[in-house]
N, C-alpha and C positions, 0 to 999 in steps of 0.2 A: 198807669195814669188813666184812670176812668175817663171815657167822655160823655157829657154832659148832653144828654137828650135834645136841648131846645140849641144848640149850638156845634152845626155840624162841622166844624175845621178840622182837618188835617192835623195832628200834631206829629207827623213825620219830618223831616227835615228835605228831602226826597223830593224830587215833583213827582206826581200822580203818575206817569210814565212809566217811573220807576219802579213803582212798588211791583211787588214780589206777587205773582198769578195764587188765583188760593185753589186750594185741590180736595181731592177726600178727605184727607184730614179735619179742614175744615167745612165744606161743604158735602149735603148727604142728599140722595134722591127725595121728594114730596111728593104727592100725589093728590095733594089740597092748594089750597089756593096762599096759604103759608110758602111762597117763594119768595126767593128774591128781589123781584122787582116789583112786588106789594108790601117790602119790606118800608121801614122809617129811614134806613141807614143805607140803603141803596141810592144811587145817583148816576150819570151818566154825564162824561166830562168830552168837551173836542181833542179829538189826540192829533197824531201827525197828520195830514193828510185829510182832515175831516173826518178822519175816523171815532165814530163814537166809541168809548173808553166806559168799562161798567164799573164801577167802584162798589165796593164797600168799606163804610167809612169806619165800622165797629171792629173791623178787622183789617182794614188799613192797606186791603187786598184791591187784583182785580180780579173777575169775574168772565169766563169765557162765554163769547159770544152762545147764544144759545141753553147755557146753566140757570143764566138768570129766569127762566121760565120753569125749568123741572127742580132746581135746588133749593136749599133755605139752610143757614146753619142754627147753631142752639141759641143764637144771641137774635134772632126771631123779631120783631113787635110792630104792633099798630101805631099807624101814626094816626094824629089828632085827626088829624084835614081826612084820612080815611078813614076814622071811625064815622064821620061827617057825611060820607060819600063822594070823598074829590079824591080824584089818584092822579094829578098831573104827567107822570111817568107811565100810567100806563092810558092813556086817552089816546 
């Protein structure tokens, strides 16, 4: 089930907690600015405790603390608001 660019939900059934951590498989070393958290499909959710939670919503993963800055996997892309010059996530 594709998801849909302008509408980033969850079609897991899961809470966010749950999902399964993503690893080499899916995520690969960068060394540009193509990471994960100038990704579209990146987001950052409250987990237990206040603990910020990294998601990715295209792979329905989370993302370990720290990855999100050297990783990116092949499902990649610009968002609108950053083509723009706004990156709320990384301000």
């Amino acid at each position: 089930m594709p998801l849909p660019l302008s509408r980033l939900e969850p079609f897991r059934k899961e809470e966010i907690e749950d999902w399964p951590w993503l690893d080499q498989a899916v995520l690969r070393s960068s060394r540009s600015r193509q990471v994960c958290m100038t990704c579209h499909f990146f987001r950052h959710h409250p987990g237990p405790e206040c603990i910020p939670l990294l998601t990715c919503h295209l792979n329905q993963g989370l993302i370990a603390h720290g990855e999100h800055l050297i990783s990116s996997c092949s499902g990649w892309t610009e968002d609108v608001h950053r083509q723009r010059g706004w990156a709320p996530e990384a301000a």
